[in-house]
ROMAR-516035 format. One record per residue: residue number from 1; x, z, y of N, C-alpha, C in turn. Coordinates in steps of 0.2 Angstrom, whole numbers, plus 5000, padded with zeros to 4 digits. Layout:
BEGIN
r kelo = NUM; neast = X; nup = Z; nnorth = Y; caeast = X; caup = Z; canorth = Y; ceast = X; cup = Z; cnorth = Y .
...
end
This chain:
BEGIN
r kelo = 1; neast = 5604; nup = 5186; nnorth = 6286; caeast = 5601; caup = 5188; canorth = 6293; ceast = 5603; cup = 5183; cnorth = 6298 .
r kelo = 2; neast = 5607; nup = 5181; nnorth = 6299; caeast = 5613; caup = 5176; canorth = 6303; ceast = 5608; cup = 5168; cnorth = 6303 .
r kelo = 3; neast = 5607; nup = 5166; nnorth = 6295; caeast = 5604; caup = 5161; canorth = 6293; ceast = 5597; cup = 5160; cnorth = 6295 .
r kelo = 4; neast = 5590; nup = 5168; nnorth = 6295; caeast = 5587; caup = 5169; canorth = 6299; ceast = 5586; cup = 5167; cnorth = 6307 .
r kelo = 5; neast = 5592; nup = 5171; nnorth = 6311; caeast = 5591; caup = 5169; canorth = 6318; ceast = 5593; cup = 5161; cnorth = 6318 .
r kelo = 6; neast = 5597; nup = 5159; nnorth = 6318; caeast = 5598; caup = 5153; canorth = 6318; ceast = 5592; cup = 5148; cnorth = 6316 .
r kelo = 7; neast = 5589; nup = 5149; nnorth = 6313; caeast = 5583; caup = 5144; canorth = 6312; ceast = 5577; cup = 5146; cnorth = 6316 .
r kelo = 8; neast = 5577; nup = 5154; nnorth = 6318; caeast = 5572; caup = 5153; canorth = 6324; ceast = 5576; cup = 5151; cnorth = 6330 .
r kelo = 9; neast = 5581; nup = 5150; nnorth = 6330; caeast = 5583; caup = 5147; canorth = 6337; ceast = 5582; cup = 5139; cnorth = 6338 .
r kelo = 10; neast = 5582; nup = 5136; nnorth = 6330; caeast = 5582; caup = 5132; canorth = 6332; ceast = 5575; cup = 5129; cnorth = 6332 .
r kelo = 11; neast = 5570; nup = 5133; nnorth = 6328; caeast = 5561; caup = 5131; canorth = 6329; ceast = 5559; cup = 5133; cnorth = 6337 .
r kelo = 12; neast = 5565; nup = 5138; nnorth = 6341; caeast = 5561; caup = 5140; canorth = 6348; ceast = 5561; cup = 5133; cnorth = 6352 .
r kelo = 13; neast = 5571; nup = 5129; nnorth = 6350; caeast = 5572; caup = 5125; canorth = 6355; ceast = 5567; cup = 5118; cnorth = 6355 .
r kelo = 14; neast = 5562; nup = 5119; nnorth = 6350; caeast = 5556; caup = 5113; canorth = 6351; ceast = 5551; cup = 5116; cnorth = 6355 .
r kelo = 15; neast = 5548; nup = 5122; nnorth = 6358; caeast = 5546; caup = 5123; canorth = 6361; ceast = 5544; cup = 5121; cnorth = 6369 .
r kelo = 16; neast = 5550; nup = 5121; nnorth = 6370; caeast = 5548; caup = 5117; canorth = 6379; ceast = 5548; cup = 5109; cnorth = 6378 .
r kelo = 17; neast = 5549; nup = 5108; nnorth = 6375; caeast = 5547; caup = 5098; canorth = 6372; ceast = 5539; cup = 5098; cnorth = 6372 .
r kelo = 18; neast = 5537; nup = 5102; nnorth = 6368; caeast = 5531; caup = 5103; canorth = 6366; ceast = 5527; cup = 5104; cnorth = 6375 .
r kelo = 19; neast = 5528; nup = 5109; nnorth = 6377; caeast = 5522; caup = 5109; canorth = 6383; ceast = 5527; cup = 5104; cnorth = 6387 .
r kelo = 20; neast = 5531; nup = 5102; nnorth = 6390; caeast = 5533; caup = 5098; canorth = 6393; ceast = 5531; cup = 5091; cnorth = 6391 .
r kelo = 21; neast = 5526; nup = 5088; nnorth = 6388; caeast = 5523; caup = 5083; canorth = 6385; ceast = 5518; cup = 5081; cnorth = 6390 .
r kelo = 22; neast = 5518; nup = 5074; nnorth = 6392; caeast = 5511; caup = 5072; canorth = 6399; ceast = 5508; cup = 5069; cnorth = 6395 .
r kelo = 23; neast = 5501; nup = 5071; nnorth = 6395; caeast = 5496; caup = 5070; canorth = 6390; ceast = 5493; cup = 5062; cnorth = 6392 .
r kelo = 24; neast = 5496; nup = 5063; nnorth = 6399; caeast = 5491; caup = 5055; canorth = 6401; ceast = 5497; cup = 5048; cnorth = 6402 .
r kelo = 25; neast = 5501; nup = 5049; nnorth = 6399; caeast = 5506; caup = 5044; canorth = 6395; ceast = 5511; cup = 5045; cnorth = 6391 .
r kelo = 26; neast = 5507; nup = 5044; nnorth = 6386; caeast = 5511; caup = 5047; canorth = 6379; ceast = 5513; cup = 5040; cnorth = 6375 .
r kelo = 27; neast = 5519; nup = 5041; nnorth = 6371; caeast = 5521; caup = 5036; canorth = 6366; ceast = 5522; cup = 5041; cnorth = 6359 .
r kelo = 28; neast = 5519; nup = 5034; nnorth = 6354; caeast = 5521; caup = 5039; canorth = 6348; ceast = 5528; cup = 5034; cnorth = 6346 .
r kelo = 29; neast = 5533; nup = 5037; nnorth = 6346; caeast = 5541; caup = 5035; canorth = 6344; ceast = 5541; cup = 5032; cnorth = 6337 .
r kelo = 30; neast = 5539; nup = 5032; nnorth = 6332; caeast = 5538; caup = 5027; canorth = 6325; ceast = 5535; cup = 5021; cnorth = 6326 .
r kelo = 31; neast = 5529; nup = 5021; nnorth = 6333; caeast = 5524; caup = 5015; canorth = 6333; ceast = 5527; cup = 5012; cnorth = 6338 .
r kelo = 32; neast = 5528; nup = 5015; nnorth = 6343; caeast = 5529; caup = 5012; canorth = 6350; ceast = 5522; cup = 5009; cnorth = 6353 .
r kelo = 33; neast = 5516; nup = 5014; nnorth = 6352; caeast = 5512; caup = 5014; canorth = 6356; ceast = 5512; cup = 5016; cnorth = 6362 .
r kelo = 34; neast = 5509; nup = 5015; nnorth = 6367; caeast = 5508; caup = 5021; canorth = 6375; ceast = 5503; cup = 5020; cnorth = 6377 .
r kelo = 35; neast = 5500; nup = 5026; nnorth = 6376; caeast = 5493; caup = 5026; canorth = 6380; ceast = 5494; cup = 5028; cnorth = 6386 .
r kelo = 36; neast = 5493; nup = 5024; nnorth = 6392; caeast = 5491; caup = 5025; canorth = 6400; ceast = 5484; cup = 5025; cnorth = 6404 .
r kelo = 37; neast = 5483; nup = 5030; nnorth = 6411; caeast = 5478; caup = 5026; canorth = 6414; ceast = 5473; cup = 5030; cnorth = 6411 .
r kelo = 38; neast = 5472; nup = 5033; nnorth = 6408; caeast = 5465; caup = 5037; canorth = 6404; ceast = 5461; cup = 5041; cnorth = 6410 .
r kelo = 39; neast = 5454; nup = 5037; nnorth = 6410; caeast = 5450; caup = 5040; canorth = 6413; ceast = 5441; cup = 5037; cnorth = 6412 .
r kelo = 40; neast = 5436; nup = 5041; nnorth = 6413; caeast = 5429; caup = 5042; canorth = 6411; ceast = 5426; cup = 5041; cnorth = 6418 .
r kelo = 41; neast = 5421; nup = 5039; nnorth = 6416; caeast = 5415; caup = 5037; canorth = 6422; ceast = 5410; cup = 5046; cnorth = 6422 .
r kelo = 42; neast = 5409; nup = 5048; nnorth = 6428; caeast = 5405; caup = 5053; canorth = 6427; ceast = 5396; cup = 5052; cnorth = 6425 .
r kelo = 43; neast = 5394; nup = 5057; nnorth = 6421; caeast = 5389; caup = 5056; canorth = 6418; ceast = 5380; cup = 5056; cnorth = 6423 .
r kelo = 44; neast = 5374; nup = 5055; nnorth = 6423; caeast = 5373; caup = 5056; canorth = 6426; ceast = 5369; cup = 5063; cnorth = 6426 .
r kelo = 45; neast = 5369; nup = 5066; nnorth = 6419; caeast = 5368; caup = 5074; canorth = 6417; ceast = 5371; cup = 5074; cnorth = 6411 .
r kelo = 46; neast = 5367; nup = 5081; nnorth = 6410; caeast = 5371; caup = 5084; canorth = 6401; ceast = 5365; cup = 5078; cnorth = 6397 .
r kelo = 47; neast = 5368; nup = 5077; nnorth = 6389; caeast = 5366; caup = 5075; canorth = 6385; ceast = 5364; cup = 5067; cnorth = 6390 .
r kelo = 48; neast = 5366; nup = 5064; nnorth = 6391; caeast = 5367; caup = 5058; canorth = 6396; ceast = 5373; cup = 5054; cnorth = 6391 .
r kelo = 49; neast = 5377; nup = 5049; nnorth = 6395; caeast = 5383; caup = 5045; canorth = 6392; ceast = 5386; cup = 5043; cnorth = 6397 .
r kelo = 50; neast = 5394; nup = 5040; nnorth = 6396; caeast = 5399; caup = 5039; canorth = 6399; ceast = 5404; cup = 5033; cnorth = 6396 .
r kelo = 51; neast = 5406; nup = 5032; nnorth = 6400; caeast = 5413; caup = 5027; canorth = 6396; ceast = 5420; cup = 5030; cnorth = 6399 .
r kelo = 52; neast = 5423; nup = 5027; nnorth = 6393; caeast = 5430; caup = 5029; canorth = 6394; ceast = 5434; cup = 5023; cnorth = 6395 .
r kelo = 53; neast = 5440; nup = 5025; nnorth = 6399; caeast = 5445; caup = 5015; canorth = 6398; ceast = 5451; cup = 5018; cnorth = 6399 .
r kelo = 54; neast = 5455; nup = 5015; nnorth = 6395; caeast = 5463; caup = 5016; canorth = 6397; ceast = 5468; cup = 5010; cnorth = 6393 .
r kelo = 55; neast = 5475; nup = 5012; nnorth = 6397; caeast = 5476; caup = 5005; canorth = 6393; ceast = 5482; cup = 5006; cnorth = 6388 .
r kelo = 56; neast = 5484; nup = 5000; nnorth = 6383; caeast = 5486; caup = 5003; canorth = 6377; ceast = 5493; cup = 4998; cnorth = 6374 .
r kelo = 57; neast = 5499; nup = 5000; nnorth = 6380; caeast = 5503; caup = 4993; canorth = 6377; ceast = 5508; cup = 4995; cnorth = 6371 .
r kelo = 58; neast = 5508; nup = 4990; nnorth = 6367; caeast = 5512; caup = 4991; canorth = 6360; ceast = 5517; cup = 4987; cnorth = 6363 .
r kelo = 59; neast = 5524; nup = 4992; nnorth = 6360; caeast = 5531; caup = 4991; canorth = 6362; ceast = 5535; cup = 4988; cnorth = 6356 .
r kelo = 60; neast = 5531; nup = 4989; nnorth = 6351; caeast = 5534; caup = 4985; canorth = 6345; ceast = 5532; cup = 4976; cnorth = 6342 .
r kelo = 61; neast = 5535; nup = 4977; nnorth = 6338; caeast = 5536; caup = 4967; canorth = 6334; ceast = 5528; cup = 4968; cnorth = 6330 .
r kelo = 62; neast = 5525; nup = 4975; nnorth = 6330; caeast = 5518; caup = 4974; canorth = 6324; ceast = 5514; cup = 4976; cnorth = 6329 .
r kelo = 63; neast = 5509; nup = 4972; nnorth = 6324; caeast = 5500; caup = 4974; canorth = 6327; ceast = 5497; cup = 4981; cnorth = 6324 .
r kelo = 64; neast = 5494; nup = 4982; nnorth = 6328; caeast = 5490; caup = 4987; canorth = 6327; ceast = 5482; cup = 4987; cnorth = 6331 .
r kelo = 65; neast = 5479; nup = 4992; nnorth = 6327; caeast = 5472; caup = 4991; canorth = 6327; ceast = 5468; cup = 4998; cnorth = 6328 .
r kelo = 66; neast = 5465; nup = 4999; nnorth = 6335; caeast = 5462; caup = 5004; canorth = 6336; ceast = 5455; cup = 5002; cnorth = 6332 .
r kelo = 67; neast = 5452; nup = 5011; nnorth = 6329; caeast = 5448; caup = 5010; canorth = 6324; ceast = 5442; cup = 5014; cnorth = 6328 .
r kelo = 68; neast = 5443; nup = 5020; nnorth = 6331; caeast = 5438; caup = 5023; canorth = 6332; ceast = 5442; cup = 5028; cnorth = 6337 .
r kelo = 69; neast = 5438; nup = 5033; nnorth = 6340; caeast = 5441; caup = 5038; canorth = 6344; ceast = 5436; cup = 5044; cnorth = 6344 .
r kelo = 70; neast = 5440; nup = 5050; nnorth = 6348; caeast = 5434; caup = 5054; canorth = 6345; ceast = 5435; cup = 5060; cnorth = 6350 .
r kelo = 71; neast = 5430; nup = 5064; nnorth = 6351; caeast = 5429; caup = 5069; canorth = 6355; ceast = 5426; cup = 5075; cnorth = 6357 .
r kelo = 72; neast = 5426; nup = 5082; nnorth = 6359; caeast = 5420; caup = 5087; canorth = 6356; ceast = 5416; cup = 5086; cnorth = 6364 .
r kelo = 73; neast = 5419; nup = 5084; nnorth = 6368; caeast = 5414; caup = 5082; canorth = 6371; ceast = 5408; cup = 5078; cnorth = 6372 .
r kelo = 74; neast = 5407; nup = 5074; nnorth = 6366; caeast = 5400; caup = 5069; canorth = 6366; ceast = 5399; cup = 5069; cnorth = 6358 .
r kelo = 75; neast = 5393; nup = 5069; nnorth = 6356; caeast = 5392; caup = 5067; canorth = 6349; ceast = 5391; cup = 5061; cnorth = 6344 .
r kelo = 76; neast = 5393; nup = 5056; nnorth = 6347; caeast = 5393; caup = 5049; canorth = 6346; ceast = 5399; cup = 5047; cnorth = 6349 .
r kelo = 77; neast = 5401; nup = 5042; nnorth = 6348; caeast = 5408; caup = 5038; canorth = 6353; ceast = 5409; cup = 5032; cnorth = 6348 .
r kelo = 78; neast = 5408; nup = 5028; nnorth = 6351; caeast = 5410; caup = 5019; canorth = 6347; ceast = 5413; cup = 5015; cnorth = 6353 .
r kelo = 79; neast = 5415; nup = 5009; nnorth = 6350; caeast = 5420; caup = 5007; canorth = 6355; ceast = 5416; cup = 4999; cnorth = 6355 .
r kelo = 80; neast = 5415; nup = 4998; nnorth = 6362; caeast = 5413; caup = 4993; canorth = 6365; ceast = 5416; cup = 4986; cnorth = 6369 .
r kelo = 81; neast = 5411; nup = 4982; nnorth = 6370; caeast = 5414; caup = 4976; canorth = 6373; ceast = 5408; cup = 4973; cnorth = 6378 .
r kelo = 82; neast = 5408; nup = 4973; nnorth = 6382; caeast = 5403; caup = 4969; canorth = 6388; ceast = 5405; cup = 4962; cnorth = 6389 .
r kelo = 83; neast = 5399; nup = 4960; nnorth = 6392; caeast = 5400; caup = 4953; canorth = 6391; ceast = 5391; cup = 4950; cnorth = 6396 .
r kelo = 84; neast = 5392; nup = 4944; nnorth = 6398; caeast = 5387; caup = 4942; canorth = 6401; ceast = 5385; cup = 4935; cnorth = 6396 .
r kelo = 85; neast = 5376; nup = 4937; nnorth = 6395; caeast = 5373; caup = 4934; canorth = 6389; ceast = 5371; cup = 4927; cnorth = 6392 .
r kelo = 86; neast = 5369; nup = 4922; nnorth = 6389; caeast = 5366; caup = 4915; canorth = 6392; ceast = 5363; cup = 4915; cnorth = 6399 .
r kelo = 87; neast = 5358; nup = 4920; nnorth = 6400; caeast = 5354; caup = 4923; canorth = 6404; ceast = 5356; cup = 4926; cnorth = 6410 .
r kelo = 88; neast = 5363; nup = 4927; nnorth = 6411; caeast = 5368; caup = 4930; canorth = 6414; ceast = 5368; cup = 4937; cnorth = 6417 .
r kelo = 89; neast = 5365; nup = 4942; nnorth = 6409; caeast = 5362; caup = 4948; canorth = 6411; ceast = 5370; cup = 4953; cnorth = 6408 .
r kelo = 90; neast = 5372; nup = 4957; nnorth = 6411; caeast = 5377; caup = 4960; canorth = 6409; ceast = 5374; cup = 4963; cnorth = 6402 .
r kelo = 91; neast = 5378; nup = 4963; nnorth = 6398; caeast = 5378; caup = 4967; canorth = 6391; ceast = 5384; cup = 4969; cnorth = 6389 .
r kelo = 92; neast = 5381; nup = 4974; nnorth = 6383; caeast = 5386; caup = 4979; canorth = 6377; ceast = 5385; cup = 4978; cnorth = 6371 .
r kelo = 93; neast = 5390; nup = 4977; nnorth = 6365; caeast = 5389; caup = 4976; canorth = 6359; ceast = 5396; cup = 4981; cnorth = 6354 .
r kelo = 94; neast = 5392; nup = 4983; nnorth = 6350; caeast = 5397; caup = 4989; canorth = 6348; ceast = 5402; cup = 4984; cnorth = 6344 .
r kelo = 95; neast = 5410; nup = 4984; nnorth = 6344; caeast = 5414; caup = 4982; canorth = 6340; ceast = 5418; cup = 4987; cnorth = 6335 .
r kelo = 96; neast = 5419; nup = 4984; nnorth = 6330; caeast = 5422; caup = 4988; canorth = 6324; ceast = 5429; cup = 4988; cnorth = 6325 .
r kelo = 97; neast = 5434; nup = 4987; nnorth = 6329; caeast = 5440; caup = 4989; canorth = 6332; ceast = 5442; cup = 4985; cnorth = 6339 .
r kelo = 98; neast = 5449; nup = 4984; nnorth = 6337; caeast = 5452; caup = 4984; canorth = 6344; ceast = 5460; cup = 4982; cnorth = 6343 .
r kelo = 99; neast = 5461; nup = 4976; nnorth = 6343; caeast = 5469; caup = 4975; canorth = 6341; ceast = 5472; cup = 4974; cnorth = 6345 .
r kelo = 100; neast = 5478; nup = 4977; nnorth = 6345; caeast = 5483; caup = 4978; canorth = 6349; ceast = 5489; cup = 4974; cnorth = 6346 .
r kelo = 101; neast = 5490; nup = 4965; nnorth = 6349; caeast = 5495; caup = 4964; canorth = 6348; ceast = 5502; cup = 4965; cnorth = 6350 .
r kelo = 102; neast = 5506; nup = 4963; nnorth = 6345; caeast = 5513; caup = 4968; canorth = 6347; ceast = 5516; cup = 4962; cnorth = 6351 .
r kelo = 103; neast = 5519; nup = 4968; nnorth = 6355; caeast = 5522; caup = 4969; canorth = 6362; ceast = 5518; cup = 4965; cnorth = 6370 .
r kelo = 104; neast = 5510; nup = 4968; nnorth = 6368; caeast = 5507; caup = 4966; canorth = 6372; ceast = 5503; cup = 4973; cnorth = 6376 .
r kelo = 105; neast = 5500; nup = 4972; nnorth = 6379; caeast = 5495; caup = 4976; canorth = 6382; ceast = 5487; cup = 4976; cnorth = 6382 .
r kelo = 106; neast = 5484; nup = 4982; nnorth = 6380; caeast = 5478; caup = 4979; canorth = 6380; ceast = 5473; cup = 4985; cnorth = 6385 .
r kelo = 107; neast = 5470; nup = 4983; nnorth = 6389; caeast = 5465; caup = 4986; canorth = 6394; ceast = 5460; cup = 4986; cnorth = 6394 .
r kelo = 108; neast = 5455; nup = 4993; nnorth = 6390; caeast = 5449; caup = 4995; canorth = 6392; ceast = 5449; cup = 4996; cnorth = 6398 .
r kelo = 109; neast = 5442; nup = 4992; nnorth = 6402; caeast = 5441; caup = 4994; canorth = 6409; ceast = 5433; cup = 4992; cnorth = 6410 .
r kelo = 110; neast = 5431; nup = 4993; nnorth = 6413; caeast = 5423; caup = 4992; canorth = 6416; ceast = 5422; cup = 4985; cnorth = 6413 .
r kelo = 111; neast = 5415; nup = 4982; nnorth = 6412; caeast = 5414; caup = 4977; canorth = 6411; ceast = 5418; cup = 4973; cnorth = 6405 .
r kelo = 112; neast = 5422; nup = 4975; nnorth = 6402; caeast = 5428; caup = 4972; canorth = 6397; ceast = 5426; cup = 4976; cnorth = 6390 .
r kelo = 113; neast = 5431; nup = 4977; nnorth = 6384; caeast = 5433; caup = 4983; canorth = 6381; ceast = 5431; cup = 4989; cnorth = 6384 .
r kelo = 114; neast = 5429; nup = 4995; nnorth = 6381; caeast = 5427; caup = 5003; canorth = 6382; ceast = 5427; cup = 5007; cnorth = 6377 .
r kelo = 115; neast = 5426; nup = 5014; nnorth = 6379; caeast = 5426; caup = 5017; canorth = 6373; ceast = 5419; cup = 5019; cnorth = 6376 .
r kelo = 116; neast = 5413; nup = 5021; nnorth = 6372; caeast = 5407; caup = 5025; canorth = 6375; ceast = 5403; cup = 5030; cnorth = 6373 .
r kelo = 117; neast = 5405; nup = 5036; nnorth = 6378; caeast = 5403; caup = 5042; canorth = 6377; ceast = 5394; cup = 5044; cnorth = 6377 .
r kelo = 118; neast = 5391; nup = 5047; nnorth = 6368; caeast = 5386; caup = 5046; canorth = 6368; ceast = 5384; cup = 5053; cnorth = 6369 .
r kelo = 119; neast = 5378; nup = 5056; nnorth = 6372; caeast = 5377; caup = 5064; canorth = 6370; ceast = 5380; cup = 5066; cnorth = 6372 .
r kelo = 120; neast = 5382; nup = 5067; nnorth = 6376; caeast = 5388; caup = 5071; canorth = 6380; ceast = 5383; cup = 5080; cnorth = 6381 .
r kelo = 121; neast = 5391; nup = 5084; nnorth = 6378; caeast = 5388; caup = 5091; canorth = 6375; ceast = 5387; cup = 5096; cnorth = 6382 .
r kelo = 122; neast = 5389; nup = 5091; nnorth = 6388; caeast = 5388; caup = 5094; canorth = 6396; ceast = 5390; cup = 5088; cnorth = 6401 .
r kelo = 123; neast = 5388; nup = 5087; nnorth = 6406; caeast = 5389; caup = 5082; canorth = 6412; ceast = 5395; cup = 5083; cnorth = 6413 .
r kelo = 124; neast = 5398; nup = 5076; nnorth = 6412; caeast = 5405; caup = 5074; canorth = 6416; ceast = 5404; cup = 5074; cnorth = 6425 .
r kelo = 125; neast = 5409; nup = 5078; nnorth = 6428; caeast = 5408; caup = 5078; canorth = 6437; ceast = 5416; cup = 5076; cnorth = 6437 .
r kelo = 126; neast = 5415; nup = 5073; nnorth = 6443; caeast = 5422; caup = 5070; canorth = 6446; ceast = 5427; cup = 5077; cnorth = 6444 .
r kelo = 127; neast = 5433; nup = 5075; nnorth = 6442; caeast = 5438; caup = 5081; canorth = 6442; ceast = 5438; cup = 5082; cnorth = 6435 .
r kelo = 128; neast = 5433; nup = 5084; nnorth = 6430; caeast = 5433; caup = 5085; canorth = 6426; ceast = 5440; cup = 5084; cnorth = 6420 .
r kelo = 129; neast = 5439; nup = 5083; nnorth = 6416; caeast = 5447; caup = 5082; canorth = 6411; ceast = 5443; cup = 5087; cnorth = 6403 .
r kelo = 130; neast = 5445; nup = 5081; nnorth = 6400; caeast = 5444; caup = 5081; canorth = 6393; ceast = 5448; cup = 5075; cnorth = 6387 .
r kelo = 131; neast = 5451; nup = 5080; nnorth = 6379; caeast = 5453; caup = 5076; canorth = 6377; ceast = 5452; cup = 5072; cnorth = 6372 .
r kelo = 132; neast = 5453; nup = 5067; nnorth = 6373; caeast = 5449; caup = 5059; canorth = 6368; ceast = 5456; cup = 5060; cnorth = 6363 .
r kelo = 133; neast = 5454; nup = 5058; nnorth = 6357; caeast = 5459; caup = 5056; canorth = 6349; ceast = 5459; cup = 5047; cnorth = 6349 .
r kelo = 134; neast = 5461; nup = 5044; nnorth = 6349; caeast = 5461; caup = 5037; canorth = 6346; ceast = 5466; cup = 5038; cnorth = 6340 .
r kelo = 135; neast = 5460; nup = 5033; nnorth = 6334; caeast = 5464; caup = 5035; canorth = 6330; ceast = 5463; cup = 5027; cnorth = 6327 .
r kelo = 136; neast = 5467; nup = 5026; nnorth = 6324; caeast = 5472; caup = 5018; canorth = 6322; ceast = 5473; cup = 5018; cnorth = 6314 .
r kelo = 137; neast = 5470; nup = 5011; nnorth = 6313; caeast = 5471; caup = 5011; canorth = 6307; ceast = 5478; cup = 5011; cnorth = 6304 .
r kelo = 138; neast = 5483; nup = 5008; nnorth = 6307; caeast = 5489; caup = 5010; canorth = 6306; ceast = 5495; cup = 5013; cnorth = 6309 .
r kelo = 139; neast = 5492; nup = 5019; nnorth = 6312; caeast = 5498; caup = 5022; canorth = 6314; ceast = 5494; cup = 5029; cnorth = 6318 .
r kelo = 140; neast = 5497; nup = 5031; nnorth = 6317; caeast = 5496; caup = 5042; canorth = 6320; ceast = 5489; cup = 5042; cnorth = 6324 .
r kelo = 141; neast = 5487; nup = 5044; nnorth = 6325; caeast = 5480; caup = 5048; canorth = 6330; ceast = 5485; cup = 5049; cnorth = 6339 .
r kelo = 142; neast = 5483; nup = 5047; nnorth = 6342; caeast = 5486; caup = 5050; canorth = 6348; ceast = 5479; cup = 5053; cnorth = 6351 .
r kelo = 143; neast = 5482; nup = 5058; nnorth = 6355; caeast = 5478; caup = 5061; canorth = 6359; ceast = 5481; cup = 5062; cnorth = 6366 .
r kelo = 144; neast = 5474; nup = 5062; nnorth = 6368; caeast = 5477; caup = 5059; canorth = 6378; ceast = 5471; cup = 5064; cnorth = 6384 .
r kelo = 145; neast = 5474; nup = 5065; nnorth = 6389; caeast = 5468; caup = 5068; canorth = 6392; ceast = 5466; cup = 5064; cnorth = 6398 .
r kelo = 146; neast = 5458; nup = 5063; nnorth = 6399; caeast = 5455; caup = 5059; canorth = 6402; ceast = 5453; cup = 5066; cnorth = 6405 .
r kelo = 147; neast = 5452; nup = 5059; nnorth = 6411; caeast = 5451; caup = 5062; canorth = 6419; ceast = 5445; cup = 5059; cnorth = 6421 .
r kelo = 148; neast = 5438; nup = 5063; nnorth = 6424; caeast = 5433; caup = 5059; canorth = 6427; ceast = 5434; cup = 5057; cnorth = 6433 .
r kelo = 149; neast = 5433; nup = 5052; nnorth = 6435; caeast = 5432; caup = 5051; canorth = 6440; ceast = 5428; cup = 5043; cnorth = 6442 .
r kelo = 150; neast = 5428; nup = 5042; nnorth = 6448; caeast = 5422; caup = 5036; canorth = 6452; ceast = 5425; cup = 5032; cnorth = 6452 .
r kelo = 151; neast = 5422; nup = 5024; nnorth = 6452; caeast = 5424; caup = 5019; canorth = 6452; ceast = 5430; cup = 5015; cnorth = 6449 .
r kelo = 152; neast = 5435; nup = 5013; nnorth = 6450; caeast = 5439; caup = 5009; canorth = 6445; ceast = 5448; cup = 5013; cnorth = 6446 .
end
């Protein structure tokens, strides 16, 4: 019985770590990622699209490689990159990852790298808050919460 309480004590004392965790900058301790900054452009209705941007500095000697990301808020999400064509007309073109070299930082933001919300399963309005999965080819899924809001 003794051996009992003592191991719920000691499964409680992870408890307040756990909610005590900020969702909007988070490191994962093995990789030394940190996701900051996470926030979504508002949509202009439901089943509409949005983007996402935040930034992703690796603290460690390795690279790493965001793959994909994922959310129950839209039904599609690919990761992007804008750019101006010969023509000087803004554009988007889906990319297959996202490297994050070590001990650098990398900044999805308007116009640059994005992530982009397809389908979206209701209108994003300012305030709003939803959470996005980035998930790495080599190293754990972080999950983060975005925040809608205007402009940059």
């Amino acid at each position: 019985m003794y051996k009992k309480i003592l191991l719920l004590l000691a499964i409680l004392s992870f408890i307040p770590n756990i909610f005590a965790a900020d969702l909007n900058s988070k490191t994962t301790q093995h990789t030394g990622l940190e996701i900051t900054s996470p926030w979504a452009r508002p949509s202009m209705s439901a089943q509409g699209n949005s983007a996402a941007y935040l930034a992703i500095k690796n603290n460690s000697d390795k690279d790493y490689k965001l793959i994909s990301a994922a959310a129950t808020i839209a039904n599609n999400i690919e990761l992007h990159n804008s750019f101006v064509d010969q023509t000087g007309v803004s554009r988007m073109i889906k990319i297959d990852n996202i490297v994050i070299p070590a001990g650098s930082t990398i900044t999805l933001a308007p116009g640059k790298m994005h992530i982009m919300l397809f389908e979206l399963q209701k209108a994003l309005n300012v305030g709003d808050k939803f959470n996005l999965q980035l998930l790495f080819e080599n190293a754990d899924p972080q999950t983060v919460e975005v925040i809608v809001k205007s402009g940059n």
